[in-house]
N, C-alpha and C positions, 0 to 999 in steps of 0.2 A: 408542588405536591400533586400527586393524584388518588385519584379513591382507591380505594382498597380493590374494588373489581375491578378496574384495569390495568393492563400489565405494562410494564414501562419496559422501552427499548433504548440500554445503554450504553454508547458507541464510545470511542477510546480513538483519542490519537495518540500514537504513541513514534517517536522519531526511528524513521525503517532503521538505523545502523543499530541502534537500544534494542530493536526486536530478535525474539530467536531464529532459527533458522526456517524452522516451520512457517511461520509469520513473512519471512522474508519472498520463501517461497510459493507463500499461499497468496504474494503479492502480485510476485510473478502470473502465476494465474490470471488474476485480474486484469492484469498488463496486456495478458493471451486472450481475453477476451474480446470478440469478432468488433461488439459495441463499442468498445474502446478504442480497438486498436486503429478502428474508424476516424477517429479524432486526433492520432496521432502524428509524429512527424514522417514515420515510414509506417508502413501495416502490415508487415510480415509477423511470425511468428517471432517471440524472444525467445532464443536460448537459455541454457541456466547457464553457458559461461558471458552468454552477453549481459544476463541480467548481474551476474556478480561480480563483473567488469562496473558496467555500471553502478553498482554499490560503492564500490571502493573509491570511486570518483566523490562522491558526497561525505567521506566520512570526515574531512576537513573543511570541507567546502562551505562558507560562509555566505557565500552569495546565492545560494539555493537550500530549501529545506525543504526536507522532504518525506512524508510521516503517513503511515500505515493505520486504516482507519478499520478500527478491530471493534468487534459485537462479538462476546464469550471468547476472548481472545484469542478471533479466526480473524484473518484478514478479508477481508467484505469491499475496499477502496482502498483507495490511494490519492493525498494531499499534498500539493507541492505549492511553496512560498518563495518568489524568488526574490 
């Protein structure tokens, strides 16, 4: 609990394939992101056919999970469980 005068920030994971489109794409974003895409396995820019290439790969996919981390259900991050 918190007091009444401070405001609570409440974050959501939600599985990217369960998310709307909006969500999916405001994931993308993130993904686009300079700081991120620093840490990733390539750092170009994603597409939106690469990024829903890549969607379609996890929608069975048991060996990787992968969930969209939403405040006012905007996409904000992105969580991956492999």
């Amino acid at each position: 609990m918190t007091p009444d005068n401070q405001s609570t920030h409440m974050y959501l994971l939600k599985d990217i394939c369960e998310c709307t489109v909006e969500q999916q794409l405001g994931v993308l974003g993130v993904r686009n992101q300079t700081s991120v895409r620093e840490c990733m396995y390539t750092n170009h820019q994603i597409t939106v056919n690469e990024h829903l290439a890549w969607l379609s790969k996890l929608v069975n996919n048991e060996e990787q999970k992968v969930f969209a981390v939403l405040k006012n259900e905007q996409a904000v991050g992105v969580a991956s469980v492999n």
